[in-house]
Structure formats: C-alpha cells, structure tokens
C-alpha positions as YAML, in Angstrom:
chain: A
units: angstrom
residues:
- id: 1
  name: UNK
  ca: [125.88, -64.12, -72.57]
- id: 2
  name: UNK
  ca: [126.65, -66.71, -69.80]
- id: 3
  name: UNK
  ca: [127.61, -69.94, -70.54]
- id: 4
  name: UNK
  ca: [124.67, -71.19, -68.85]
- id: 5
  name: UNK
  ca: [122.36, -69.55, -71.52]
- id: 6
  name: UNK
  ca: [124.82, -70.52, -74.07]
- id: 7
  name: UNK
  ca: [124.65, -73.86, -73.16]
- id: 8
  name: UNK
  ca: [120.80, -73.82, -72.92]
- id: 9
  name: UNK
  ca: [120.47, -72.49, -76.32]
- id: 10
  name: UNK
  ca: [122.23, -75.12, -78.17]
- id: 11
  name: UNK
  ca: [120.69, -77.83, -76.00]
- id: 12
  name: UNK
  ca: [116.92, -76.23, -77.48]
- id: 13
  name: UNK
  ca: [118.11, -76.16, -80.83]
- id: 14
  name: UNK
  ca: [118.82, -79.80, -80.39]
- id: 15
  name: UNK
  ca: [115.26, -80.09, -79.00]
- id: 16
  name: UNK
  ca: [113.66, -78.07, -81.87]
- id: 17
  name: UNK
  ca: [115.47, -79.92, -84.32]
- id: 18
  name: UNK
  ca: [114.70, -83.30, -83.34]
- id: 19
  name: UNK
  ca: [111.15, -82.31, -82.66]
- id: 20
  name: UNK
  ca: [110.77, -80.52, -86.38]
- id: 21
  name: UNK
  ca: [111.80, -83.38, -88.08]
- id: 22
  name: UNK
  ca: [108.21, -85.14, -86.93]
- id: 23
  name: UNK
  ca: [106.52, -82.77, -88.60]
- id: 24
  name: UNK
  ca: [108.52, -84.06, -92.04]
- id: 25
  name: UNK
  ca: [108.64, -87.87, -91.38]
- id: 26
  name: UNK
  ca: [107.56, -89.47, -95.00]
- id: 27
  name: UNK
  ca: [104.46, -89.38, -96.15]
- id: 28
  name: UNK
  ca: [103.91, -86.54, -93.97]
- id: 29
  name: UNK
  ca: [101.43, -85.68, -91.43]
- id: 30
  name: UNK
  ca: [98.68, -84.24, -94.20]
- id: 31
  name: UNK
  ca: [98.52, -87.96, -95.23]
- id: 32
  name: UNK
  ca: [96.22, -90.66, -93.03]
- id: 33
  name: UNK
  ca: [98.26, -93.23, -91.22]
- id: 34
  name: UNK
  ca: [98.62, -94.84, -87.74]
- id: 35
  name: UNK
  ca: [100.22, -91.79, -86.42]
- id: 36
  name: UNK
  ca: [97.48, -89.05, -88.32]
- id: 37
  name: UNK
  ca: [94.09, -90.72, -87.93]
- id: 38
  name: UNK
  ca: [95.31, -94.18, -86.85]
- id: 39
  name: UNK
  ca: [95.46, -96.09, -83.55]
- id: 40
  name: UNK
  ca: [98.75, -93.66, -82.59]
- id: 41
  name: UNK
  ca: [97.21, -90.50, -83.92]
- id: 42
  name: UNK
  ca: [97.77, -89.31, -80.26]
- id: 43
  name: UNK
  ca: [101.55, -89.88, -80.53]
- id: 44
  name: UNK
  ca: [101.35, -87.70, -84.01]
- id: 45
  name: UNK
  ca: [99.06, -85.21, -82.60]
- id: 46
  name: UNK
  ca: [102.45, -84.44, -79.58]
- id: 47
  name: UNK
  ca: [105.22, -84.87, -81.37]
- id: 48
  name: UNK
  ca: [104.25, -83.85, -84.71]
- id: 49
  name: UNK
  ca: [101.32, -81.12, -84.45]
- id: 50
  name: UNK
  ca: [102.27, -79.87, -81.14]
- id: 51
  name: UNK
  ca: [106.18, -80.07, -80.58]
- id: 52
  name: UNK
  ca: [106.95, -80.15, -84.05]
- id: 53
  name: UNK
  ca: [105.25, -76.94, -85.51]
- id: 54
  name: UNK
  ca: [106.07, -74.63, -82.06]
- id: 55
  name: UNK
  ca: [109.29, -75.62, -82.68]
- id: 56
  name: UNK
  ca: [109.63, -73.04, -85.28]
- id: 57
  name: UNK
  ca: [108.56, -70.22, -82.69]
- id: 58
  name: UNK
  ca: [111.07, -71.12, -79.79]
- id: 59
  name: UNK
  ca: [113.72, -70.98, -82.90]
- id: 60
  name: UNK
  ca: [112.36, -67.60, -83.99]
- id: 61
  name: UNK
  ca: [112.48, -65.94, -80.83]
- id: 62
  name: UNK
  ca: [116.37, -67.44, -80.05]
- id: 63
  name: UNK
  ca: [117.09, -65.99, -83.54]
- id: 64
  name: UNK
  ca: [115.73, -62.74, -82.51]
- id: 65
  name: UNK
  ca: [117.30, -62.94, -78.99]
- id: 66
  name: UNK
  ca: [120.86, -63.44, -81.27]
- id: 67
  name: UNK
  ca: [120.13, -60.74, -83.94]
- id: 68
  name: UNK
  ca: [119.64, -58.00, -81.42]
- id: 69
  name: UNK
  ca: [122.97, -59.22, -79.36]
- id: 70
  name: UNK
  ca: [124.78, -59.27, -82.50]
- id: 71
  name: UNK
  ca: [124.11, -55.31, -83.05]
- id: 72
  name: UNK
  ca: [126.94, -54.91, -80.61]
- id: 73
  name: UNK
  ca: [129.13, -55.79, -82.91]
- id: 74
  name: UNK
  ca: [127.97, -56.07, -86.00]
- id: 75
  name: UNK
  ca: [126.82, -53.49, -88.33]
- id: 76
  name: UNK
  ca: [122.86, -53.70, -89.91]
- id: 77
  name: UNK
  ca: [124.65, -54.43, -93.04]
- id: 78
  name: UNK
  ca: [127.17, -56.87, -91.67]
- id: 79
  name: UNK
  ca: [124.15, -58.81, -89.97]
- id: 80
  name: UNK
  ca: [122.24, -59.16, -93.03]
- id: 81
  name: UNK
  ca: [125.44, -60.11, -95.11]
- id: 82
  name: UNK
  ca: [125.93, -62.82, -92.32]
- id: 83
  name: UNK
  ca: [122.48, -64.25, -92.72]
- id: 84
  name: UNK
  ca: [122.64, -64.31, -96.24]
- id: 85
  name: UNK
  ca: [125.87, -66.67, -96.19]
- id: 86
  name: UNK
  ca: [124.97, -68.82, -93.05]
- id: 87
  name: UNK
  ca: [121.23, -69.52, -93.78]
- id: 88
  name: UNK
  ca: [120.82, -68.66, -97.45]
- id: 89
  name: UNK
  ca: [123.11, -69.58, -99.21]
- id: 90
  name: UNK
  ca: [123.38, -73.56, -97.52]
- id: 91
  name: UNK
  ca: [119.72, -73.52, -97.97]
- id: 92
  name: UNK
  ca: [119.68, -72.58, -101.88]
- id: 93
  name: UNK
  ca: [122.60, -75.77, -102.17]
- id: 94
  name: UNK
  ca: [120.11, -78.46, -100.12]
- id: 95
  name: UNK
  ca: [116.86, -76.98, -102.16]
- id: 96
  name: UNK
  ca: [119.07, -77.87, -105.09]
- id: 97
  name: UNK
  ca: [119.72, -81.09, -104.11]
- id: 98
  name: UNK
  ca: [116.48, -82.05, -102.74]
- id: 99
  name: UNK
  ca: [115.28, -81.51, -106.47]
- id: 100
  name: UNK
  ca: [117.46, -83.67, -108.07]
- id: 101
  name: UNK
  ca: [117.15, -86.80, -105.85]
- id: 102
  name: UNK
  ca: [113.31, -86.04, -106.44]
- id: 103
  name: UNK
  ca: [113.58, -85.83, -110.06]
- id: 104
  name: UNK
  ca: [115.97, -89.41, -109.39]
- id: 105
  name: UNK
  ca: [113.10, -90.63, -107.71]
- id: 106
  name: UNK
  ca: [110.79, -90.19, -110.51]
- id: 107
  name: UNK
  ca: [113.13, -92.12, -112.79]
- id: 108
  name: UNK
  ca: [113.16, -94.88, -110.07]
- id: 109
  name: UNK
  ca: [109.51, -95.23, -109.32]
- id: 110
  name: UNK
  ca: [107.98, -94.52, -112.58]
- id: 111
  name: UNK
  ca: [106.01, -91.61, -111.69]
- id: 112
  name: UNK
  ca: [105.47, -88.07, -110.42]
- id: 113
  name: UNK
  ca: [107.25, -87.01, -107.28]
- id: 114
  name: UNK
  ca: [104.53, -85.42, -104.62]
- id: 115
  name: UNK
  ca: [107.06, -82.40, -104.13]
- id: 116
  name: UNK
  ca: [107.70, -81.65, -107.55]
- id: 117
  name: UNK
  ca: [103.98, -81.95, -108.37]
- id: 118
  name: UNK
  ca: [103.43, -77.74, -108.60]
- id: 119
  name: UNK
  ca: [106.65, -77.51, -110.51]
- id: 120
  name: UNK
  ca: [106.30, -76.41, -114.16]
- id: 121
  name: UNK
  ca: [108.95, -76.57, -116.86]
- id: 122
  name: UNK
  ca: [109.11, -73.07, -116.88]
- id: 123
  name: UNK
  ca: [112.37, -71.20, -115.20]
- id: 124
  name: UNK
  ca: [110.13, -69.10, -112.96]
- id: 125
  name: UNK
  ca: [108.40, -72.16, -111.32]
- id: 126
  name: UNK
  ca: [111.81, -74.25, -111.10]
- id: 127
  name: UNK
  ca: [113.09, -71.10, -109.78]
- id: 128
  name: UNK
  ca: [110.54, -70.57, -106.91]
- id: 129
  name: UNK
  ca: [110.87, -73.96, -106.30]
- id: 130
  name: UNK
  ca: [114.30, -73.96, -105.45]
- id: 131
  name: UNK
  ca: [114.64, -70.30, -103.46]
- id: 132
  name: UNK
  ca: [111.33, -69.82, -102.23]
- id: 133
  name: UNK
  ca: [110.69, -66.47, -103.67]
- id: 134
  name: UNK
  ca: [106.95, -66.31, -104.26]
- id: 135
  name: UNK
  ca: [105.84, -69.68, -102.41]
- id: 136
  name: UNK
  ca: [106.90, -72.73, -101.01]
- id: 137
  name: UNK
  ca: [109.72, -74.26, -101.84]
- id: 138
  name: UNK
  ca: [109.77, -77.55, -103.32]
- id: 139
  name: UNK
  ca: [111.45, -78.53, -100.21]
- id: 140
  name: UNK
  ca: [108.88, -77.19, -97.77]
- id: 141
  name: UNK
  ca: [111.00, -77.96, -94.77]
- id: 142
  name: UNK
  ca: [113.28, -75.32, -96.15]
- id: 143
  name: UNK
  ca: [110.61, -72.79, -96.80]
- id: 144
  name: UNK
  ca: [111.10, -71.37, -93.19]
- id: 145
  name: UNK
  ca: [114.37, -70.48, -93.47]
- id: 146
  name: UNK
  ca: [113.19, -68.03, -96.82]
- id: 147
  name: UNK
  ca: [111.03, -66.17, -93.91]
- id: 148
  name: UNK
  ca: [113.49, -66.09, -91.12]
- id: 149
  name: UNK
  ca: [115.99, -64.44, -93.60]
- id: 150
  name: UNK
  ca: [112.98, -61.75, -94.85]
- id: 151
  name: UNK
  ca: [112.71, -61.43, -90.47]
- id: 152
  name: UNK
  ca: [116.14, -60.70, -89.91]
- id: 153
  name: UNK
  ca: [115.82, -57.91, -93.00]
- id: 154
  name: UNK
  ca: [112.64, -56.48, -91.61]
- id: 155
  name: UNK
  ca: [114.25, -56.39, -87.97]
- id: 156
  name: UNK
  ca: [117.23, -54.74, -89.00]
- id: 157
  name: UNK
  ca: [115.36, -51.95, -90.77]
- id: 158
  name: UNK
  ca: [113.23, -51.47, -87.61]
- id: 159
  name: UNK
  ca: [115.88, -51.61, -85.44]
- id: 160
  name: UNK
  ca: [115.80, -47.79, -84.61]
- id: 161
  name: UNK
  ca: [112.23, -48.01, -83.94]
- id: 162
  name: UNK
  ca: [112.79, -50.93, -81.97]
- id: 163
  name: UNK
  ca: [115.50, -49.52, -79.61]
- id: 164
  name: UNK
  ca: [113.24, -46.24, -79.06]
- id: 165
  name: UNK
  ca: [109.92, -47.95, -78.84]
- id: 166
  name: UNK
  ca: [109.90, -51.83, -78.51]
- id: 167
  name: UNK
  ca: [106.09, -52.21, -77.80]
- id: 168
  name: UNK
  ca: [105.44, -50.79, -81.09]
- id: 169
  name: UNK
  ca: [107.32, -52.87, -83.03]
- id: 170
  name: UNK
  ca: [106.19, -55.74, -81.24]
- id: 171
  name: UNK
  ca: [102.36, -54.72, -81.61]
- id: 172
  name: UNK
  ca: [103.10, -53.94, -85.99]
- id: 173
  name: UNK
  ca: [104.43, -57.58, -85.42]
- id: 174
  name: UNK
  ca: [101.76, -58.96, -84.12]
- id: 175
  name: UNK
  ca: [99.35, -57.00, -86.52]
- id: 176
  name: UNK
  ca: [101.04, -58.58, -89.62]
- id: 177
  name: UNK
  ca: [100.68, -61.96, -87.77]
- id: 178
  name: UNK
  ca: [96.95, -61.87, -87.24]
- id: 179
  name: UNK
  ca: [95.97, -59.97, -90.23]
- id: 180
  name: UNK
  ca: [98.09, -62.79, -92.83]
- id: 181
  name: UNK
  ca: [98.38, -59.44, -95.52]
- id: 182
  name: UNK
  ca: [102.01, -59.64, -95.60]
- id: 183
  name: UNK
  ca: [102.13, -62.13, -98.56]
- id: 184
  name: UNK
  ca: [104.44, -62.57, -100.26]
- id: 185
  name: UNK
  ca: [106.68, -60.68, -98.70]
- id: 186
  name: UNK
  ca: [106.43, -62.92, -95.15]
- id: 187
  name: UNK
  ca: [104.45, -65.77, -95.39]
- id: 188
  name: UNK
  ca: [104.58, -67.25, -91.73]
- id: 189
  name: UNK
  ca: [104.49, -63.74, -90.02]
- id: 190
  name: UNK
  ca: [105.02, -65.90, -86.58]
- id: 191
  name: UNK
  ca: [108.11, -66.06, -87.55]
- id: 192
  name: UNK
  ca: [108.48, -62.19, -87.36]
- id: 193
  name: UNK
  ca: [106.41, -61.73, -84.20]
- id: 194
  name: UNK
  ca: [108.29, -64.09, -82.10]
- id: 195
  name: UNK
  ca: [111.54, -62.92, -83.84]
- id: 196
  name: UNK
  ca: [110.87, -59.38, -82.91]
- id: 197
  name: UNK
  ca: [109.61, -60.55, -79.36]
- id: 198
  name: UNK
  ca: [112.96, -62.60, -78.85]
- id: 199
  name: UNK
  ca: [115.01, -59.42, -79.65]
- id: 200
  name: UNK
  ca: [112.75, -57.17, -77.28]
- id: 201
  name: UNK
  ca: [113.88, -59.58, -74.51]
- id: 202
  name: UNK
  ca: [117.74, -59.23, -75.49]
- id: 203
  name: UNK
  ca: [117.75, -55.58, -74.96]
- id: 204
  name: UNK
  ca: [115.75, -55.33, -71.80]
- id: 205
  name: UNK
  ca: [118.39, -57.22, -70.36]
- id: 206
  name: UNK
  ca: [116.48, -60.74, -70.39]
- id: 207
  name: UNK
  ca: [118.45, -63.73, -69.48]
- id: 208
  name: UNK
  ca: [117.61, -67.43, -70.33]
- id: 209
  name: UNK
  ca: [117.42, -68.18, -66.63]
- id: 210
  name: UNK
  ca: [115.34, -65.52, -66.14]
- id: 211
  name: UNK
  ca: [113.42, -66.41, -68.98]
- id: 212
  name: UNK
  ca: [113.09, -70.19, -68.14]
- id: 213
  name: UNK
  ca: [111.83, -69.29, -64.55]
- id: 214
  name: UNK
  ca: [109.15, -71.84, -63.56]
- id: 215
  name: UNK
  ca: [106.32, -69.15, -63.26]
- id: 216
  name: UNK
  ca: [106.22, -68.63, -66.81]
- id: 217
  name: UNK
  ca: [105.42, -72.73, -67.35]
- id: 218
  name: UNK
  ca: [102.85, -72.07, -64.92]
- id: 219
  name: UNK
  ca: [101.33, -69.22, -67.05]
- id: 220
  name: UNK
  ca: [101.89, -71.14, -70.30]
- id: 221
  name: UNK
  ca: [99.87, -73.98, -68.46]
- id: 222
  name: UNK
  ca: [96.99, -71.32, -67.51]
- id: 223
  name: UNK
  ca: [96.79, -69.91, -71.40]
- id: 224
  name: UNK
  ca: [97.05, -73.37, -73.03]
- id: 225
  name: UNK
  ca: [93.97, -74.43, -71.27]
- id: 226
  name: UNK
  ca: [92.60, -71.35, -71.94]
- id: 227
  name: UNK
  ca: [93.04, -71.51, -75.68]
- id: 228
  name: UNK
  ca: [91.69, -74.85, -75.80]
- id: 229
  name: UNK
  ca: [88.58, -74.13, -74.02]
- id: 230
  name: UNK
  ca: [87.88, -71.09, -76.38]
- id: 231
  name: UNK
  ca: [88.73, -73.77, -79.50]
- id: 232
  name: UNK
  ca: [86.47, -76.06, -78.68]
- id: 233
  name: UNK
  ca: [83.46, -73.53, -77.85]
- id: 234
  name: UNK
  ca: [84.01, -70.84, -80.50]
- id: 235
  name: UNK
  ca: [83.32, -71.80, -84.07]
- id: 236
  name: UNK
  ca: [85.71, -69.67, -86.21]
- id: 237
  name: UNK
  ca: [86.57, -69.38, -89.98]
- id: 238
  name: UNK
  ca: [90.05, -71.22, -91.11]
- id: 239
  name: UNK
  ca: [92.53, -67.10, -91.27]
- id: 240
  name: UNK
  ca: [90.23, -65.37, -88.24]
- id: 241
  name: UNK
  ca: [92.66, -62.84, -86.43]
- id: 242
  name: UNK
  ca: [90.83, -64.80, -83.36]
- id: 243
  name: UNK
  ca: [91.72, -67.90, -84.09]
- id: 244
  name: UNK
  ca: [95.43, -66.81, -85.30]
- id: 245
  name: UNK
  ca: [96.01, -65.50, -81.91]
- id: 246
  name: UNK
  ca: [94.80, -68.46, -80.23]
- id: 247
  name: UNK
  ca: [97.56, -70.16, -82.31]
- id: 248
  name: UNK
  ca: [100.33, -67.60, -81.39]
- id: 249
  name: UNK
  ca: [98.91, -67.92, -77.57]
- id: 250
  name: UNK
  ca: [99.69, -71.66, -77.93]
- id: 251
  name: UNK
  ca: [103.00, -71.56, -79.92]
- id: 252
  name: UNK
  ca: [104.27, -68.81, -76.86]
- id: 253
  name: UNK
  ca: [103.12, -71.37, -74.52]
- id: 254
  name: UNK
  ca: [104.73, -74.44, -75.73]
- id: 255
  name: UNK
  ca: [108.08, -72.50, -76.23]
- id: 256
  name: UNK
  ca: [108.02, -71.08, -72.33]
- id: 257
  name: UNK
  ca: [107.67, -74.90, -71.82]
- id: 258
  name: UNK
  ca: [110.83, -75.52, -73.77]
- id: 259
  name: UNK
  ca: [112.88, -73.31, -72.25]
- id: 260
  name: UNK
  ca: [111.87, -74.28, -68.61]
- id: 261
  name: UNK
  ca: [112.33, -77.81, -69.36]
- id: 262
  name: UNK
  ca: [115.58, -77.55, -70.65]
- id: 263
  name: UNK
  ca: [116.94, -75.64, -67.96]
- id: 264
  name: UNK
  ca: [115.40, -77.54, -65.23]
- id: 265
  name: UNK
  ca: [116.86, -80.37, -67.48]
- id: 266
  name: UNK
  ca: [120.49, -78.82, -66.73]
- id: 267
  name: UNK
  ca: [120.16, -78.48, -63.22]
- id: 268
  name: UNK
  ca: [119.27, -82.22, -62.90]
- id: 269
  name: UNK
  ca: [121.83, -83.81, -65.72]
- id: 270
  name: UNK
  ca: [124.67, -82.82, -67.10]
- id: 271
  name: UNK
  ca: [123.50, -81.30, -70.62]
- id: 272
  name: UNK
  ca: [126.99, -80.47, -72.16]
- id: 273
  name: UNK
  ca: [127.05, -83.11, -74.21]
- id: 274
  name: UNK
  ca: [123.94, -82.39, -76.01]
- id: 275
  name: UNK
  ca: [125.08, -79.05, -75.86]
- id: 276
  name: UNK
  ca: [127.79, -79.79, -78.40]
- id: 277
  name: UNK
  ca: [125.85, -81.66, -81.12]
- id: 278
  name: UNK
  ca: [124.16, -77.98, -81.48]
- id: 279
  name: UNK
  ca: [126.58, -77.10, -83.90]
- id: 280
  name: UNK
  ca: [125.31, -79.54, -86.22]
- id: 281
  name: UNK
  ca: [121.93, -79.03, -85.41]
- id: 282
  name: UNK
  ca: [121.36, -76.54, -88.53]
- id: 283
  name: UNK
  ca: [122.91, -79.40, -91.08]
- id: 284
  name: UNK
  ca: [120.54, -81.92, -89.69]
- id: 285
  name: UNK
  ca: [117.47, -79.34, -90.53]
- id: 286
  name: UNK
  ca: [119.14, -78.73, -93.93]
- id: 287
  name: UNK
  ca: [119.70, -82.76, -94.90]
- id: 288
  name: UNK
  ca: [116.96, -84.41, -93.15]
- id: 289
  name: UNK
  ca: [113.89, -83.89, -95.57]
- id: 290
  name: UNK
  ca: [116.40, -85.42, -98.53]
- id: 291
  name: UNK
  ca: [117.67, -88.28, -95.73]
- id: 292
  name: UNK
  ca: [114.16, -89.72, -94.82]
- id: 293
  name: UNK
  ca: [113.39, -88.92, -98.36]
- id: 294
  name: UNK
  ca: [115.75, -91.67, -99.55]
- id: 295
  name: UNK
  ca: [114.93, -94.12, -96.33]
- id: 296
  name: UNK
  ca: [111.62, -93.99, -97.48]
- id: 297
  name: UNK
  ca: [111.71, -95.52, -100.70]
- id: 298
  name: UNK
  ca: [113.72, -98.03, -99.23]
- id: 299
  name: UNK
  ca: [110.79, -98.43, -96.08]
- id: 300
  name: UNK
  ca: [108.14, -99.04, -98.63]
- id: 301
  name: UNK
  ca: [109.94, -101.37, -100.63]
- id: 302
  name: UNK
  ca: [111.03, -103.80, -98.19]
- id: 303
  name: UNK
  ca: [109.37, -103.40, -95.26]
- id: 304
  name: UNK
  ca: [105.61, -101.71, -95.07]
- id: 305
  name: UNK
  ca: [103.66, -98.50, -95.47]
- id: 306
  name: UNK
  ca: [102.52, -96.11, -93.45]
- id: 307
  name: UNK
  ca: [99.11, -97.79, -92.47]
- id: 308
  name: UNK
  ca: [101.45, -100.66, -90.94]
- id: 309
  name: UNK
  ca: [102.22, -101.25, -86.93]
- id: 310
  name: UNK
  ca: [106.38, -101.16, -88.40]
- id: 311
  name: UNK
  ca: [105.61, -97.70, -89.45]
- id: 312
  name: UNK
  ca: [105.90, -96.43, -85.68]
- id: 313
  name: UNK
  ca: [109.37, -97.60, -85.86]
- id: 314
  name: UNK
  ca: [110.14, -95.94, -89.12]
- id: 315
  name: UNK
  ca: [108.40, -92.82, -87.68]
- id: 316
  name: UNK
  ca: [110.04, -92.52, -84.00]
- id: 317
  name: UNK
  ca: [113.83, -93.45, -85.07]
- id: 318
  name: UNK
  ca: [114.04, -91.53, -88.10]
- id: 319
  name: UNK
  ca: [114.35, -88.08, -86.74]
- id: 320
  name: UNK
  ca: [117.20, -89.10, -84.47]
- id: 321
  name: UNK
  ca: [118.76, -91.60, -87.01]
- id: 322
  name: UNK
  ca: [119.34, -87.94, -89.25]
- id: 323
  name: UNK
  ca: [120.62, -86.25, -86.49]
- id: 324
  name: UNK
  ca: [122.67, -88.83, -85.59]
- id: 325
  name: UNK
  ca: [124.05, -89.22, -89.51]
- id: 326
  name: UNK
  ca: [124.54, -84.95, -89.41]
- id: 327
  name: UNK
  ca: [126.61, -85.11, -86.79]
- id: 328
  name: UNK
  ca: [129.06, -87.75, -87.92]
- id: 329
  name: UNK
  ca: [128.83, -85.87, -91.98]
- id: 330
  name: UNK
  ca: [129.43, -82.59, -89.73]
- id: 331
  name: UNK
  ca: [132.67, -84.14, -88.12]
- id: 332
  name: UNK
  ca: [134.03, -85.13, -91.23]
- id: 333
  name: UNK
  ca: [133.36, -81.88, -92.83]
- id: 334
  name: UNK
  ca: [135.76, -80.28, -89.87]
- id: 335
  name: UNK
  ca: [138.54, -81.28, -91.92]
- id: 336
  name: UNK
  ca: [136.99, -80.35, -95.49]
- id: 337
  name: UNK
  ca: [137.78, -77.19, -96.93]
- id: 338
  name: UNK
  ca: [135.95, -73.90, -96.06]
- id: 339
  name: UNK
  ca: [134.06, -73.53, -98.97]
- id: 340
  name: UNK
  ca: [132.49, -76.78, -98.76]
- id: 341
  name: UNK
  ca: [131.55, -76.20, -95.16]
- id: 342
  name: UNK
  ca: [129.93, -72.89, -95.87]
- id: 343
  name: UNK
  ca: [127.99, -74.33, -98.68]
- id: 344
  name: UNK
  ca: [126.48, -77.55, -96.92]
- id: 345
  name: UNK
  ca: [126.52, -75.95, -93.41]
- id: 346
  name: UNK
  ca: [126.55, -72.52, -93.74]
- id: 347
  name: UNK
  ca: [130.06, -72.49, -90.73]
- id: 348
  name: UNK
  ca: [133.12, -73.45, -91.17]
- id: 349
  name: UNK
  ca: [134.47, -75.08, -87.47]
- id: 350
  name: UNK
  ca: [137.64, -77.20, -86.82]
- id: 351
  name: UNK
  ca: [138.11, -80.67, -86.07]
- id: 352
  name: UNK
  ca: [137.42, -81.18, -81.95]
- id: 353
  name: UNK
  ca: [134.87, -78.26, -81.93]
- id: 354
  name: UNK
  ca: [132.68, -80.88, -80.64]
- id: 355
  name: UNK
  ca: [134.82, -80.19, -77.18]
- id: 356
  name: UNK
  ca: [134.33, -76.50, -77.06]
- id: 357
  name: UNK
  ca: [130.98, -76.53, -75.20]
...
C-alpha cells in the first residue's frame, strides 16, 4: 500500500469516528429532542442517521480491504489471533467499565440506568451484557465490534473460496444480509457484506485512488436518488429483503462519498495531520459512549435537557471534545506499559508515533 492510501485510510477512520459518535450523543437518537423531531431534526437526520450509521460500512469494507492484505503475511490463524487481542479483548475491558460507571450512576441518580435496563442478576445476562454473545451489549456502541470480529472469522474460513471465486462469496454475503437468518451468529450481516466486498477489492488489485475516483460519487449520487424515490413510493414491511437492499444501496453510496471526499480533501489540504490522530481513533470509539455518558449527567444537572436550544451545543462539540480527550489519554499511554496499552487500546505505540504519518 502507498502512502497515499495509507494516509487516506486513517484520515476516514477519523471521519467515521467522529461521525459515529452522533449516532451515541446522550439520550440518543431513539429519544425526541431538538435534533430527533425538534426544530434541528434536519441536523440529526445528516449527521446522526445518515453519516453516523454508514459509518459502520465504510469501516467494514477498510477492515476487509486490511484482512485480505494481511494474508500476505499472516497466517488464517495468526489473523484471527490478532483480532482477538486488538479488537476483543480492549472491547471486553471498556464493556466492563461502561457497566460499572452505569451501575455508579444508579447509585448517583436514584434509579435504573436505561442501559442496564435488560440486565438480569443472573451470570448469563451480566455476561451477554458485557461480551455481546447472544445480543447487544449493554454498551451498544460496542456491539459492532462483537460482529466485525465474527466477520473477520467467517472471512478467514472463506478465504479459499474467496481467492477462487470472489463473486460467490460476495453474493452468500449479500444473501445473509438481505435474508437477516444469520442470528445470532451475525447480527448486522452489513458488516459481513461490505467486509467481504472490501477484501474482494484488495485482491483485484484495487487502490484507494482508484477507488475514490470521482465517477463512483457520481454513481453513488445516481443510486441515492434512486433509493429514495423507490422509499417514498413503495410501501414495504420493517426486515423486507427489498427494503434491506435499499439500505445496503444507500450505506455503499454514502461510503463511495467518503472516500472521494477525503481524497479530493488531500489534494486540496494538507491531511497529514489528521492522518496521525488515526491511531487513536479506535480508543476514542472504545471510551466515548462512557465519556458523554459522564458529561451527561453533568449537562442535565447544570445546564438543560435535551428539548433545550443549549442542547445543540452539547450535541455538536461532544463528539470532537472525546476525540480530542482520546488523543491526549492515547499520548500519555505511549509511555505506559504494554499491557495497559493493549488492554485500553488494543496497540501498543511509542511516544512521538504521532510523527510517523
């Protein structure tokens, strides 16, 4: 890989990231305020219900891209080991510790905690609550990085089929993702389809220039409006296979926007130094649901709720104030021992790693 693409992917992580985090903003967008349902439900409707949840499938389909580059050099198990420690394991420590500042906040405020509502006393509901295993976690910001690990194992198994016959796996891909009958193994199969779709592109030889050519915005312009003419004129049951692959049709769209728009971005500006705060992009996914979890309670006791004009404030700095707070935590963990970087970050780097893109 260049160090163009390299650049580019780090930079779209950053994007992603940032973007994610709108989807998670306390109360959430499943509850009304001015940004669902209010006087700036436009601004939640972009940042949150567009940007935010595609977010997920321009991630997938760089993880893919990665995973299939990584066969090079990596064995099948190898790959999977690696996953296991750099996703898993960090994930299983912030699960735990989302938990126990929600069971803090229940001592604070005197009453159940909305993510801890489903959670029984028994071990095998505290359990799934914390890895994921048979539902969502109770940390359901975390609960994609359950299926991106399942991914990577289902790729890895098909990864003879997929070096023989690519359009196959793609197509079994795509069946699990419109036919939703992969619980629980899978439970966003998007996340599988644009993984395996991100990993046919890596071994036919598929560049991020190439990939981030301005045609394909132009094409993703041409199927967005497509998809939202067919929305508003076809009246379809909540699971159709029709209406899932409208939804996949506008997730690939959005991401070919991504990728053109950051690399358009790099030919204008000078993008390095976004570039580099891509290394701590994956500890501001990990920390930010606990971080905004704690802001809020301190939001709604001095300042407003989210039916309040302040809340827009509250709603538009957050995400960055997280990502801004992961990278300083990430640049003091440079100097912290290994261990404790692999368990709250999932890599261990060096102190001026920052300089390295």
């Amino acid at each position: 890989m260049n160090r163009d693409d390299s650049i580019q992917i780090e930079v779209v992580r950053v994007f992603c990231i940032l973007t994610m985090m709108w989807v998670h903003v306390s109360p959430g967008l499943s509850i009304p305020s001015i940004v669902n349902g209010g006087s700036f439900d436009w601004l939640g409707r972009v940042l949150g219900h567009s940007l935010g949840r595609v977010s997920v499938t321009t991630l997938s389909f760089i993880s893919g891209y990665l995973l299939w580059q990584s066969r090079r050099s990596r064995s099948p198990l190898a790959i999977v080991g690696r996953r296991a420690l750099c996703v898993m394991l960090p994930m299983l420590v912030w699960s735990a510790i989302f938990m126990l500042l929600a069971v803090g906040k229940e001592q604070i405020i005197g009453h159940r905690s909305s993510a801890l509502e489903g959670v029984t006393t028994g071990w095998v509901s505290l359990v799934n609550a914390w890895t994921g295993l048979a539902g969502p976690t109770a940390n359901e910001s975390l609960f994609f990085l359950r299926d991106l690990f399942v991914a990577t194992v289902l790729l890895v198994l098909a990864a003879p089929l997929l070096d023989r016959w690519p359009p196959l796996v793609a197509a079994m891909a795509l069946a699990i993702a419109l036919g939703h009958w992969a619980e629980p193994l899978i439970f966003r199969p998007s996340i599988l389809f644009f993984m395996a779709l991100g990993a046919w592109a890596e071994r036919g030889g598929q560049s991020f220039e190439r990939l981030s050519r301005p045609l394909w915005a132009l094409g993703a312009g041409v199927v967005l409006l497509l998809s939202a003419v067919l929305l508003m004129h076809l009246s379809l049951e909540p699971g159709s296979p029709i209406l899932s692959a409208i939804d996949l049709l506008r997730r690939a769209s959005i991401g070919a926007f991504v990728l053109v728009m950051t690399r358009t971005g790099m030919r204008l500006i000078d993008l390095r130094p976004v570039a580099r705060w891509g290394r701590h992009s994956f500890l501001a996914y990990l920390s930010h649901a606990s971080l905004i979890g704690i802001l809020w309670i301190g939001w709604t006791v001095w300042i407003g709720t989210e039916r309040d004009q302040s809340y827009l404030v509250f709603y538009l700095g957050v995400p960055a104030l997280c990502f801004a707070a992961a990278i300083s935590i990430g640049r003091l963990l440079d100097d912290g021992p290994a261990v404790v970087q692999l368990l709250l970050r999932g890599r261990v780097h060096g102190a001026g790693d920052d300089r390295a893109a």
